[in-house]
SEVEXMAR-628363 format. One record per residue (C-alpha): chain; residue number from 0; x, y, z; residue in three letters. Coordinates in Angstrom, 3 decimals, decimal comma, always signed. Example, Ala and Ser with C-alpha at 12.3 -4.5 7.8 and 13.67 -1.06 7.14 Angstrom:
BEGIN
(node 'A'; 0; (+12,300; -4,500; +7,800); 'ALA') (node 'A'; 1; (+13,670; -1,060; +7,140); 'SER') 
//
This chain:
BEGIN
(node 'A'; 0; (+0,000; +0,000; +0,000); 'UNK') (node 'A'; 1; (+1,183; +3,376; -0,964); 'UNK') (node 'A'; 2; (+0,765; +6,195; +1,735); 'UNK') (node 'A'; 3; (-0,056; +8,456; -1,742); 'UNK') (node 'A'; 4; (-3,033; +6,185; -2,316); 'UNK') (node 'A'; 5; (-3,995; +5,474; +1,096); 'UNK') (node 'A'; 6; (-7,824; +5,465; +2,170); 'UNK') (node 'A'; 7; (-8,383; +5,851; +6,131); 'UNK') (node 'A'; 8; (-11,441; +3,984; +6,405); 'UNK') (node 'A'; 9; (-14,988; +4,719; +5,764); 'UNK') (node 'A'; 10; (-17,948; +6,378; +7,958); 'UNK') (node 'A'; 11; (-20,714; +3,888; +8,642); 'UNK') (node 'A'; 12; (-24,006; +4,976; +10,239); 'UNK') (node 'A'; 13; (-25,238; +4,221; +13,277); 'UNK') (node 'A'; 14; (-28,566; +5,491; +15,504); 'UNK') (node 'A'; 15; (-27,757; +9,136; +15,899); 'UNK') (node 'A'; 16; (-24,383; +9,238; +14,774); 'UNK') (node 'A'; 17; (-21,726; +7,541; +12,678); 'UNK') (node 'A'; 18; (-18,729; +5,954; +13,430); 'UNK') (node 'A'; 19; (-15,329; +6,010; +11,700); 'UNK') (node 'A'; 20; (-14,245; +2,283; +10,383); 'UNK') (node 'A'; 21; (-10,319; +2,588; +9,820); 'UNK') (node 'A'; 22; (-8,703; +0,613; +7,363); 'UNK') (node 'A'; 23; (-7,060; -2,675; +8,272); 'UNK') (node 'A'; 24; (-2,686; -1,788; +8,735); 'UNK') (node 'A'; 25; (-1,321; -5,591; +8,440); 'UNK') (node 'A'; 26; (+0,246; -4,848; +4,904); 'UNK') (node 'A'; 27; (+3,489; -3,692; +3,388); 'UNK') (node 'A'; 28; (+3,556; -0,006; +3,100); 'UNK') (node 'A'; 29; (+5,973; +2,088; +0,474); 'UNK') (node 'A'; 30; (+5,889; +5,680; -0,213); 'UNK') (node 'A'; 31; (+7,023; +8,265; -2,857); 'UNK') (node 'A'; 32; (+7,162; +11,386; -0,581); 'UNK') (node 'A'; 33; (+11,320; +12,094; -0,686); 'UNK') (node 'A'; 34; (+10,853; +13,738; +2,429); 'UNK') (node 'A'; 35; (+10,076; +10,484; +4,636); 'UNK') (node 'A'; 36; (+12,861; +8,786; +3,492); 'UNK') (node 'A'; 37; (+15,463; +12,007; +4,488); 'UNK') (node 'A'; 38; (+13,496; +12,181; +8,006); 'UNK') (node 'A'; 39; (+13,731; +8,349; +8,219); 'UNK') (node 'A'; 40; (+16,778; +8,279; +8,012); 'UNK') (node 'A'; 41; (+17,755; +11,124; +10,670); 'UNK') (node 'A'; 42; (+14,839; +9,461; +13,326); 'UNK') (node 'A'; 43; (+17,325; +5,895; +12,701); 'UNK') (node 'A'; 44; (+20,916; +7,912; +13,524); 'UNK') (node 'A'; 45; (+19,230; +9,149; +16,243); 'UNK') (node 'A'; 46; (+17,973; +6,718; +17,444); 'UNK') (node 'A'; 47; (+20,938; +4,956; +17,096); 'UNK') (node 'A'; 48; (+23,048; +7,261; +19,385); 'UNK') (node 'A'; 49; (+20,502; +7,150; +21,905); 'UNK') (node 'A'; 50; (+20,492; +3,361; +22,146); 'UNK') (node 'A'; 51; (+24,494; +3,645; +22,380); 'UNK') (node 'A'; 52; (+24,231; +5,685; +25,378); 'UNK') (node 'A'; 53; (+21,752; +2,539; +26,460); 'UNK') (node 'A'; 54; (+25,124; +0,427; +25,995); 'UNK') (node 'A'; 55; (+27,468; +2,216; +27,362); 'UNK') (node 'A'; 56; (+25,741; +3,969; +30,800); 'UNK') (node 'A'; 57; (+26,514; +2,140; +33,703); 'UNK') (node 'A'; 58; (+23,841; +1,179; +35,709); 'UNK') (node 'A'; 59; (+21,311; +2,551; +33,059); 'UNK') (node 'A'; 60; (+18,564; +1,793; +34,563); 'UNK') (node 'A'; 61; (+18,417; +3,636; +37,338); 'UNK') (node 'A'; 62; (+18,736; +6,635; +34,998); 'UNK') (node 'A'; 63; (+15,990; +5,404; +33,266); 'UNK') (node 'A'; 64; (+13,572; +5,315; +36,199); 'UNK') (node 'A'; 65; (+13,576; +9,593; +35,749); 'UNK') (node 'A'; 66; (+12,735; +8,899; +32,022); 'UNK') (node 'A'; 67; (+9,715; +6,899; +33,161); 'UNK') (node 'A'; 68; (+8,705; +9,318; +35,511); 'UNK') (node 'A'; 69; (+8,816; +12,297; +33,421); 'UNK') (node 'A'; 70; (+7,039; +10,304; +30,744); 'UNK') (node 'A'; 71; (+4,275; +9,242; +33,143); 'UNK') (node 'A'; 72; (+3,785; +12,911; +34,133); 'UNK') (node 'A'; 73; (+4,105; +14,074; +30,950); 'UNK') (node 'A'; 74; (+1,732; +11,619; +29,567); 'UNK') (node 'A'; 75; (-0,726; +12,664; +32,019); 'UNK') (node 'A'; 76; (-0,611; +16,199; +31,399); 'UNK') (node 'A'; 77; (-1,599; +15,586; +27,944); 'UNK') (node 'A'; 78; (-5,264; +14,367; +29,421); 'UNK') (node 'A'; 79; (-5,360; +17,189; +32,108); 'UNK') (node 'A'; 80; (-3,292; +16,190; +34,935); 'UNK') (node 'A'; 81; (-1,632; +18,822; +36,506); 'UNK') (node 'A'; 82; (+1,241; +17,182; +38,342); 'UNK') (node 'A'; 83; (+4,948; +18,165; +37,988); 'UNK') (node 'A'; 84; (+7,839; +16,146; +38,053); 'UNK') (node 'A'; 85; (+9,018; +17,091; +41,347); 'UNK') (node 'A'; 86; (+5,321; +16,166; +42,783); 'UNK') (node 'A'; 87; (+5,231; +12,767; +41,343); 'UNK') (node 'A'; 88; (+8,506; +11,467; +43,026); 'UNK') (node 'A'; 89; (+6,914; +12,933; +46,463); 'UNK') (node 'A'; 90; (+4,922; +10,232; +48,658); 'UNK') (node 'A'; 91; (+1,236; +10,559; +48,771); 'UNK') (node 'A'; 92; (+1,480; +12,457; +52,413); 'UNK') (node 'A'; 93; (+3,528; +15,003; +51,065); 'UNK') (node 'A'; 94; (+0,914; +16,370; +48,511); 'UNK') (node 'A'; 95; (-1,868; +18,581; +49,250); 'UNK') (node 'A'; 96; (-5,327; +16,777; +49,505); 'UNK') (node 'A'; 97; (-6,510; +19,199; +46,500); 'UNK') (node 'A'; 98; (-3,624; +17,236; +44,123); 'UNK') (node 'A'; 99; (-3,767; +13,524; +45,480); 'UNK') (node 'A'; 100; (-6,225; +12,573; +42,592); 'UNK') (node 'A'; 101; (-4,054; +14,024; +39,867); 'UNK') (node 'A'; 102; (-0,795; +12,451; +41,631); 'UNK') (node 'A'; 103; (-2,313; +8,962; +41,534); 'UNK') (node 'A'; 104; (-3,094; +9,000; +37,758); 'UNK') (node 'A'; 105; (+0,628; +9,828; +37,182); 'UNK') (node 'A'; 106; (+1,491; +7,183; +39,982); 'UNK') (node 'A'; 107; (-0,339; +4,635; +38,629); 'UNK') (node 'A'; 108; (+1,222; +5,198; +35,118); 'UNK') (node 'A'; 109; (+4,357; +4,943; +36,214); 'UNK') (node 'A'; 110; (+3,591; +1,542; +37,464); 'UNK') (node 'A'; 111; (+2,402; +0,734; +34,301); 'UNK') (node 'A'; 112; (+5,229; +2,005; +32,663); 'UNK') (node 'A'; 113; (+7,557; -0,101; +34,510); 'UNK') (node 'A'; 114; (+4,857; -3,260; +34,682); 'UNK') (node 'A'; 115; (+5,012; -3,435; +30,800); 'UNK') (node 'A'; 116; (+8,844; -3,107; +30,476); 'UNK') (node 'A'; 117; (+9,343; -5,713; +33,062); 'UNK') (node 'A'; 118; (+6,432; -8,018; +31,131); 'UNK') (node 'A'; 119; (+8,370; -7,735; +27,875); 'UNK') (node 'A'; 120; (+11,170; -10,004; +29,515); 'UNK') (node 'A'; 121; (+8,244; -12,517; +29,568); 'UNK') (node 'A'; 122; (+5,459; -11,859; +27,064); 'UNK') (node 'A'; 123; (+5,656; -10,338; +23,328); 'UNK') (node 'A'; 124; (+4,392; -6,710; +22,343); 'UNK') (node 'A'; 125; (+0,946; -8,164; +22,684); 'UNK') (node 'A'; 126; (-2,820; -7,274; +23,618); 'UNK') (node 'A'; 127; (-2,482; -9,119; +26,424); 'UNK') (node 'A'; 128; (+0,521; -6,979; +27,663); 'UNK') (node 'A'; 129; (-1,293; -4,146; +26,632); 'UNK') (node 'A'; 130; (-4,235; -5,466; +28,913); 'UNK') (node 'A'; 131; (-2,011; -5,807; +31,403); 'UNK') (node 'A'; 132; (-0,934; -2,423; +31,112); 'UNK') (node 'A'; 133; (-4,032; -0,441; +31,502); 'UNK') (node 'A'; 134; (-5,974; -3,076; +34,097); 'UNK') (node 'A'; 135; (-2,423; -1,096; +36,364); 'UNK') (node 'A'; 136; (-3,174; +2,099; +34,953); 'UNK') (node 'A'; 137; (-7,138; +2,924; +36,724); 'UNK') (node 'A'; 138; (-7,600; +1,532; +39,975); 'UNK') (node 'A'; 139; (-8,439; +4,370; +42,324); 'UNK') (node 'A'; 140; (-8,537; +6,970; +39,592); 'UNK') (node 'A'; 141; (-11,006; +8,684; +37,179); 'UNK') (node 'A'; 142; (-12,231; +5,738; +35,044); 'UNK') (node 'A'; 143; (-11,761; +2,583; +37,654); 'UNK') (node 'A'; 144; (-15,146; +1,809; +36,775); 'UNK') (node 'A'; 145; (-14,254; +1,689; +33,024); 'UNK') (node 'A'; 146; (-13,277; -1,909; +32,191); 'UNK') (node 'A'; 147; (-9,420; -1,321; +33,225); 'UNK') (node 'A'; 148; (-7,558; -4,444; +31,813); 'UNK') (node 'A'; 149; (-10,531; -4,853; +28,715); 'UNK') (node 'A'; 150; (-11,304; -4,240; +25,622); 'UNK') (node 'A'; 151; (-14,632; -1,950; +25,243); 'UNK') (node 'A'; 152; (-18,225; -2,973; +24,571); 'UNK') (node 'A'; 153; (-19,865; +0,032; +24,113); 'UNK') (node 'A'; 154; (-19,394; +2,656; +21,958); 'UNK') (node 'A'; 155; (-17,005; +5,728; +23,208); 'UNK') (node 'A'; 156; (-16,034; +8,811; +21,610); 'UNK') (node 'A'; 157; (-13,744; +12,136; +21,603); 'UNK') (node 'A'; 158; (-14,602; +15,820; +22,452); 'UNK') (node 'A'; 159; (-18,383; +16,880; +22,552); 'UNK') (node 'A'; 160; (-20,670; +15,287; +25,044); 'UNK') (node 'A'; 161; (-22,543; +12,731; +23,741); 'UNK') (node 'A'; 162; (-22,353; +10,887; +20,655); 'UNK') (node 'A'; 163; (-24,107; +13,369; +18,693); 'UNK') (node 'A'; 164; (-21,462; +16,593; +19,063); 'UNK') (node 'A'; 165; (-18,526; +14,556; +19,414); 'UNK') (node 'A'; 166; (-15,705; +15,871; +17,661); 'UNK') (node 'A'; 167; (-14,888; +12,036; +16,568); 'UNK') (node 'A'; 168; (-16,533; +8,692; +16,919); 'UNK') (node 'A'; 169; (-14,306; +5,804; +16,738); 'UNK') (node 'A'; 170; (-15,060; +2,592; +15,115); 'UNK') (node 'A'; 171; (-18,308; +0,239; +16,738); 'UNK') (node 'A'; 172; (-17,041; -1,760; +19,104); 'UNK') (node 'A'; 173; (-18,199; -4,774; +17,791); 'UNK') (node 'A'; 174; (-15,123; -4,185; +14,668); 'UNK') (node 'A'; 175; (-12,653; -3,358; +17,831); 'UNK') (node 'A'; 176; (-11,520; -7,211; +18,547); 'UNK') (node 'A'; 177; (-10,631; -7,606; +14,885); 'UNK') (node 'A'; 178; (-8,873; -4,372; +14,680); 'UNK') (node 'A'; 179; (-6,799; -5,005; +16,875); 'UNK') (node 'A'; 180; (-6,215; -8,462; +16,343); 'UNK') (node 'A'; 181; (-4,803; -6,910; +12,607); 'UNK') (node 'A'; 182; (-2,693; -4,579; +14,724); 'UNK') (node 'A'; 183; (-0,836; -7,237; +16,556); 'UNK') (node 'A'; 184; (+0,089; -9,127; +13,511); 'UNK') (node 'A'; 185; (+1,326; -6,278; +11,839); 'UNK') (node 'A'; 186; (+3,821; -5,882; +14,705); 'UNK') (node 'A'; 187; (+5,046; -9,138; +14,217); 'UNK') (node 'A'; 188; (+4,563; -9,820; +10,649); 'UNK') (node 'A'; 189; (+7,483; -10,470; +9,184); 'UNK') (node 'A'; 190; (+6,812; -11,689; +5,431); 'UNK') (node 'A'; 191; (+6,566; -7,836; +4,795); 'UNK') (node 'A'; 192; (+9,084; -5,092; +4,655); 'UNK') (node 'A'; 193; (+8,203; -2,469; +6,707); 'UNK') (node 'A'; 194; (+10,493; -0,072; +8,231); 'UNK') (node 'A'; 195; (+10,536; -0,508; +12,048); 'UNK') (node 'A'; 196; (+9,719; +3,562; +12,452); 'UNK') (node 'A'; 197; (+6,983; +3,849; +10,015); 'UNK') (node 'A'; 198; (+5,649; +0,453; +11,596); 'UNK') (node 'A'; 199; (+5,325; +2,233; +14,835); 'UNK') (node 'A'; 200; (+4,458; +5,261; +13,133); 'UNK') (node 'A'; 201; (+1,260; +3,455; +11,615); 'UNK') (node 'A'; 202; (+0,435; +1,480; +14,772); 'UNK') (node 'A'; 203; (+0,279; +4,686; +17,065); 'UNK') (node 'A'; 204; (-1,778; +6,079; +14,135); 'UNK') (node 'A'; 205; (-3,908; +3,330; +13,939); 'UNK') (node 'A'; 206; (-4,667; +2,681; +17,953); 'UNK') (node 'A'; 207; (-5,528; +5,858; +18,727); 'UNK') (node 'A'; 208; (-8,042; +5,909; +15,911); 'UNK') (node 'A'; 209; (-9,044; +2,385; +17,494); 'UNK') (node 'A'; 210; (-9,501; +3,933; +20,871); 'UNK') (node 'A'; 211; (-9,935; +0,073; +22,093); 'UNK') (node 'A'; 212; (-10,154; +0,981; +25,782); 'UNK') (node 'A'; 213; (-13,020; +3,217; +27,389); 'UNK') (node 'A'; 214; (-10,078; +5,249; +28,627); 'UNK') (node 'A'; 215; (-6,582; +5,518; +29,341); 'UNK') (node 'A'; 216; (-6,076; +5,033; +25,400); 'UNK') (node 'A'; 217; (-4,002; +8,570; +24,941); 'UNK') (node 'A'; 218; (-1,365; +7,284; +27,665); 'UNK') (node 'A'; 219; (-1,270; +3,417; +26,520); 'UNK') (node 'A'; 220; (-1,066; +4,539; +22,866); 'UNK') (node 'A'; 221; (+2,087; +6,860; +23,538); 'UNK') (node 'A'; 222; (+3,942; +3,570; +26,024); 'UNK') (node 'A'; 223; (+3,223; +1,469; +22,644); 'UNK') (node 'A'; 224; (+6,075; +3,734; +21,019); 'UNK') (node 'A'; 225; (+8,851; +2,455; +23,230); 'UNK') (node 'A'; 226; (+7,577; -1,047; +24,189); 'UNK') (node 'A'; 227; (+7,799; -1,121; +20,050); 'UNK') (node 'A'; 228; (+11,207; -0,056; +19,865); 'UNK') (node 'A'; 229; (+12,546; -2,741; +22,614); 'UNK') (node 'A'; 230; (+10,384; -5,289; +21,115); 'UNK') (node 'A'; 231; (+11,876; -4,876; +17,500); 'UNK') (node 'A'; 232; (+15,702; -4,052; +19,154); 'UNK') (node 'A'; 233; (+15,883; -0,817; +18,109); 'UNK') (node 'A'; 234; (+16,397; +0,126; +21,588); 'UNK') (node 'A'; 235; (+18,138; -1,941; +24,538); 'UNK') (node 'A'; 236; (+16,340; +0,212; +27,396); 'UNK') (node 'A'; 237; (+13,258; +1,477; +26,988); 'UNK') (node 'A'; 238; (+14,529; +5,376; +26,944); 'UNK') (node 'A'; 239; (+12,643; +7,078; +24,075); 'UNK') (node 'A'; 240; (+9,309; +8,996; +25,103); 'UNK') (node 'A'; 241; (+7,804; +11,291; +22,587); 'UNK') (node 'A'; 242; (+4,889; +12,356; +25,270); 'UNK') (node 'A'; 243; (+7,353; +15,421; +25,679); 'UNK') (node 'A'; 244; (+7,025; +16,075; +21,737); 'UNK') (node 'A'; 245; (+3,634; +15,567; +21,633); 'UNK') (node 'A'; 246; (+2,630; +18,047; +24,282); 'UNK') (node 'A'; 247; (+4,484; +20,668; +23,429); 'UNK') (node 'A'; 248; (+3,336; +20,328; +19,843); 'UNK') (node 'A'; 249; (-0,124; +18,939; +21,225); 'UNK') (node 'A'; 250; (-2,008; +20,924; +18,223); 'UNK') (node 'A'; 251; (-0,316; +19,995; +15,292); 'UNK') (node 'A'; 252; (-0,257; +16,353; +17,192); 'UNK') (node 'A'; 253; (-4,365; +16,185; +17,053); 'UNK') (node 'A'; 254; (-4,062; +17,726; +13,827); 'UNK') (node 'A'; 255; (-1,880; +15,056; +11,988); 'UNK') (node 'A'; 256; (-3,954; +12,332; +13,719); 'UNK') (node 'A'; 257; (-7,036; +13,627; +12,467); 'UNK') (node 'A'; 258; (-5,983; +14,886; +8,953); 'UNK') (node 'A'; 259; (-5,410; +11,123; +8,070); 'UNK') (node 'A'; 260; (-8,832; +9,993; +8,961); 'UNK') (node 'A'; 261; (-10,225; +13,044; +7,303); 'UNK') (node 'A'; 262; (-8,286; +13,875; +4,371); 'UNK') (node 'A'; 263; (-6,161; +10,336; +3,908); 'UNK') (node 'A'; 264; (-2,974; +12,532; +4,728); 'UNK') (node 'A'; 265; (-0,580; +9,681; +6,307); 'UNK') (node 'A'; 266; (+2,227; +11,473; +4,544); 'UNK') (node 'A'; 267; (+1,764; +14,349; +6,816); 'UNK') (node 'A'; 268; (+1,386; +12,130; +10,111); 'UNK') (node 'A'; 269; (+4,160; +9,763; +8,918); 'UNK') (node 'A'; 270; (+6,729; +12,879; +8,496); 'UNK') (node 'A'; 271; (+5,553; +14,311; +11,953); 'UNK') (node 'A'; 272; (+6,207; +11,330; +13,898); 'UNK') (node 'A'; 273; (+9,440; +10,778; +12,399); 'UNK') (node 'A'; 274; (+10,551; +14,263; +12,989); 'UNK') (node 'A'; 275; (+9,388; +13,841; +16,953); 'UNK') (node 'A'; 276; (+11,109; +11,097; +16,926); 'UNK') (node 'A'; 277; (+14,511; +12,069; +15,896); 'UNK') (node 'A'; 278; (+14,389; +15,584; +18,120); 'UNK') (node 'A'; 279; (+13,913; +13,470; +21,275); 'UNK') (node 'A'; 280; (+16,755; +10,775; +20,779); 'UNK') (node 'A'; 281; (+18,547; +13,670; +20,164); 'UNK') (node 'A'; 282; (+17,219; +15,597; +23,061); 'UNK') (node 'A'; 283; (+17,946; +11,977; +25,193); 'UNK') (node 'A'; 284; (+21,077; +11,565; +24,181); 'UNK') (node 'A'; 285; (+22,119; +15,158; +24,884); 'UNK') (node 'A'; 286; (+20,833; +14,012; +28,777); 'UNK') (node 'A'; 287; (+22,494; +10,879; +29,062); 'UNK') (node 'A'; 288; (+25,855; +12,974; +27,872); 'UNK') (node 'A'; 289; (+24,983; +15,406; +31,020); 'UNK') (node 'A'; 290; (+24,289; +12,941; +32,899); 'UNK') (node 'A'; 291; (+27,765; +11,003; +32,283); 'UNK') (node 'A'; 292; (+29,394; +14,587; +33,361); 'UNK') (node 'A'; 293; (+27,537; +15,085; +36,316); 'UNK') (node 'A'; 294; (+27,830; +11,868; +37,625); 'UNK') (node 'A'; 295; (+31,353; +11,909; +37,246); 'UNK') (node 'A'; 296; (+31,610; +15,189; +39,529); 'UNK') (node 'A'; 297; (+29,489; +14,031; +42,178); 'UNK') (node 'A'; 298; (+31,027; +10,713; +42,588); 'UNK') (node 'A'; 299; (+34,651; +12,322; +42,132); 'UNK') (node 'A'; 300; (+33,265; +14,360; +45,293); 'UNK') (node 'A'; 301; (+32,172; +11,829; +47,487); 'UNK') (node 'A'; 302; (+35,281; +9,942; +47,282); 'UNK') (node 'A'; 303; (+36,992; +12,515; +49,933); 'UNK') (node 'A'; 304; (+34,206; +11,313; +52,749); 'UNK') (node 'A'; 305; (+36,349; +9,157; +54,041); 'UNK') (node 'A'; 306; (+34,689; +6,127; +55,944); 'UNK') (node 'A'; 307; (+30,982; +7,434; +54,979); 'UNK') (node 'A'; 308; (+32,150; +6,923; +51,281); 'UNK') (node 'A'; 309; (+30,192; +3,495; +50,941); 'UNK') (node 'A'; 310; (+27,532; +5,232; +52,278); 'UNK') (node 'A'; 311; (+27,379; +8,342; +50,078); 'UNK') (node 'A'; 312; (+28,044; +5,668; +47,260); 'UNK') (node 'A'; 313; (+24,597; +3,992; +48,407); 'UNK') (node 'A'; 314; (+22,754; +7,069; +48,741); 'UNK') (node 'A'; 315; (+23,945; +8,860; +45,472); 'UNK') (node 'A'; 316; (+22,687; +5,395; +43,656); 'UNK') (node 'A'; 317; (+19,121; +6,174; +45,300); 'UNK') (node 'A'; 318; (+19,361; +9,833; +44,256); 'UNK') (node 'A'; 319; (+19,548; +8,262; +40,626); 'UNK') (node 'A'; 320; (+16,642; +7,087; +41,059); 'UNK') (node 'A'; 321; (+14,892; +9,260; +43,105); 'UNK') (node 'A'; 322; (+16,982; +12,529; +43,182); 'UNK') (node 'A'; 323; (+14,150; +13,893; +46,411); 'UNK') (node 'A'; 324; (+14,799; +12,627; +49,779); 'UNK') (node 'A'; 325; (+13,943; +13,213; +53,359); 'UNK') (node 'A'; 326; (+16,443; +12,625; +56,656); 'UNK') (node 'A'; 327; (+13,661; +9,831; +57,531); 'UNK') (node 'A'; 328; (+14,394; +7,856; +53,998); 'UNK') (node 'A'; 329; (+18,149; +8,108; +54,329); 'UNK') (node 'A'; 330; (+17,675; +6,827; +57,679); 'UNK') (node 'A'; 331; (+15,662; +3,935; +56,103); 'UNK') (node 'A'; 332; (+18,343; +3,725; +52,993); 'UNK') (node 'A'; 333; (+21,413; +3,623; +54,628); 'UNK') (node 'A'; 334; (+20,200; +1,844; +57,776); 'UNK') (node 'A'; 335; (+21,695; +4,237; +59,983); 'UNK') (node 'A'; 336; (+20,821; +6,550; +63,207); 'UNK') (node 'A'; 337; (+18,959; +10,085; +62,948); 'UNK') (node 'A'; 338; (+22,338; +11,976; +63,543); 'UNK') (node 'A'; 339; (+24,011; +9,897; +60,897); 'UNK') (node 'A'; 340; (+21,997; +10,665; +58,260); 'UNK') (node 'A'; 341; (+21,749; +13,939; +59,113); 'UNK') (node 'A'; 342; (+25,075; +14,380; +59,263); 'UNK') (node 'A'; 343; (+25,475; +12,757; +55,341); 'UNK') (node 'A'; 344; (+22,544; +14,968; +54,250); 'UNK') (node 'A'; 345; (+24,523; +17,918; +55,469); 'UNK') (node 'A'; 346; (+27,770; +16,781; +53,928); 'UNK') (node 'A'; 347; (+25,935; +16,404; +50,663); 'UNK') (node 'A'; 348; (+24,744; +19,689; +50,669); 'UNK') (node 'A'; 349; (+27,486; +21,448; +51,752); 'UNK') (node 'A'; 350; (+29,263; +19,852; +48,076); 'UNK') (node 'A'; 351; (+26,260; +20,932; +46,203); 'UNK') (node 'A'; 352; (+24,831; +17,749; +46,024); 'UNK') (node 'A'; 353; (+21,609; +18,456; +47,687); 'UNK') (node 'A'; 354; (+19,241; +21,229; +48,143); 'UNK') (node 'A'; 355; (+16,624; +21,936; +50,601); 'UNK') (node 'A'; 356; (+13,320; +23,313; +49,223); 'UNK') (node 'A'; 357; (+10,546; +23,014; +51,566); 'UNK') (node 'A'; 358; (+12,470; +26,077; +53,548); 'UNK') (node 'A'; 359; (+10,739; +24,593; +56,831); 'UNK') (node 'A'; 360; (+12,536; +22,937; +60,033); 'UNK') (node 'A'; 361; (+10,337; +19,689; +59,883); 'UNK') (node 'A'; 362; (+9,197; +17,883; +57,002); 'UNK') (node 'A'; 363; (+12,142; +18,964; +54,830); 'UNK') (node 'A'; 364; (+12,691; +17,715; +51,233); 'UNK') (node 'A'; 365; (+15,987; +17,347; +50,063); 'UNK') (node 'A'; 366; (+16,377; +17,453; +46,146); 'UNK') (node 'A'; 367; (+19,295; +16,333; +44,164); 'UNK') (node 'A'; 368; (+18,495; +19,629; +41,562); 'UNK') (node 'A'; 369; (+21,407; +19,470; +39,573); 'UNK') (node 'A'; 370; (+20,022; +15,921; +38,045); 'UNK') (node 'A'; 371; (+16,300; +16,708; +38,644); 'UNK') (node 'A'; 372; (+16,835; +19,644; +36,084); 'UNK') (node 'A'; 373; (+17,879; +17,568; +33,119); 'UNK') (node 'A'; 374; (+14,079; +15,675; +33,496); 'UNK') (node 'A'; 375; (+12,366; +19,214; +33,893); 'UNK') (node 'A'; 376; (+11,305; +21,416; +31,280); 'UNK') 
//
């Protein structure tokens, strides 16, 4: 199938309103557009560096913990969270009752972030995993009571209120088992040639039109990206997120979605995706670099505290992970007295390690901002 000669799908009527019936994606796919190729081939070197930094980074994945949790909140913001980074590595106590509901959504994605990565180890890119996924994604949020872990049965739909004013209707759920049956052969369909970024490209594409889930669909469709990329071995570690991308370009993002099921334009979606793809490798490799040069300075500093350097060893590989800490955790982490951990907290800060933010005498937060602020903006 040509992208040039592609046709979406059809609208088929229903009572009151009509839903859109997308075109089946488990087929070989060419182009003509010059442009695709000269953006596929950027989105691949990129890519490409990023997954060396995968290689090479010791102890990657407690780096890529922050990636998760920057994609979960970014993710979230997307469908009207309003959680920041720094909030959604704080424990539920330390957020005001007005956010909790907002910091469980990006909570509970982060689970599910790390849930499916773990999964792959033991199950293909599947629908299953993708069950899996979003049965971790709703409990005790907006839309537990939506069939988390399921398929729909009932007909759902995007902007408006009601079927009738809704800005799109996705396809009768009735079509949504086969759909997405077709979608997870084309991921593993290998008597076709298919370029492993415009295979991704088209299954984003085509699951979001799907909308298979009563919600959660925006967040699961956006974790397909990188479970993809693993999957295929285009990436070691799952470190490419394009949630970041698609926010900040959240209008032309809708728009190239819905100019292909409106106008047949998967040239234009195909060349935005690639382009978001190759500006955040290269925006993630550019933090793994940073990262590489800041952890080199702080553990070059800790090496002159004497006998507490196994100590500020164990706590620095926390901070990695979680660069915002209390005295009460690095009591917990290090397994040592009140006055000892004090007494590292206050060594740590006093190298520019750690911050203190809360600006209180009880209760304080202490922030490893020099690393949080590669994650932020």
């Amino acid at each position: 199938m040509k992208f040039e000669s592609f046709v979406a799908g059809s609208w088929q009527t229903r009572y009151q309103y009509r839903s859109f019936e997308p075109t089946l994606v488990n087929q070989s796919w060419t182009w003509e557009d010059a442009e695709i190729s000269v953006l596929l081939e950027a989105a691949n070197r990129a890519i490409g560096e990023l997954n060396a930094f995968s290689l090479i980074v010791p102890d990657i994945d407690l780096f890529i913990q922050m990636h998760v949790v920057k994609e979960a909140q970014t993710s979230s913001r997307i469908e009207g969270t309003r959680t920041e980074v720094d909030e959604a590595l704080m424990s539920e106590e330390q957020i005001a009752p007005e956010k909790r509901d907002d910091w469980r959504e990006v909570r509970n994605y982060i689970d599910a972030v790390n849930l499916a990565i773990a999964s792959l180890g033991a199950l293909p890119l599947s629908n299953r995993l993708l069950k899996e996924t979003h049965a971790t994604l709703l409990p005790g949020v907006r839309g537990e009571h939506k069939m988390p872990g399921e398929f729909r049965t009932s007909q759902n739909w995007i902007g408006g209120s009601s079927l009738k004013d809704a800005a799109f209707v996705p396809p009768h759920p009735d079509g949504v088992p086969v759909l997405m049956s077709d979608l997870e052969q084309f991921w593993h369909n290998q008597g076709i040639v298919v370029p492993d970024l415009i295979r991704i490209a088209i299954s984003h594409y085509q699951f979001e039109t799907i909308h298979p889930f009563l919600d959660g669909n925006g967040r699961i469709g956006r974790l397909l990206v990188p479970l993809y990329l693993v999957h295929c071995g285009a990436l070691a570690k799952p470190s490419l997120y394009l949630s970041d991308f698609f926010e900040k370009n959240r209008g032309s993002y809708y728009d190239a979605l819905t100019r292909v099921r409106m106008s047949n334009d998967l040239v234009h979606w195909v060349r935005f995706f690639l382009q978001g793809v190759a500006q955040t490798a290269g925006k993630g490799r550019d933090v793994f670099r940073q990262i590489l040069q800041l952890r080199t300075e702080v553990e070059s500093a800790v090496q002159t505290t004497g006998r507490r350097g196994p100590m500020a060893r164990t706590l620095l590989q926390h901070l990695y992970r979680n660069p915002m800490v209390t005295a009460a955790e690095v009591e917990k982490i290090l397994s040592v007295s009140t006055p000892t951990a004090n007494a590292i907290i206050k060594d740590f800060a006093k190298r520019g390690i750690l911050v203190e933010t809360t600006g209180q005498m009880r209760g304080r937060i202490w922030v490893f901002q020099r690393y949080l602020s590669l994650f932020v903006g």
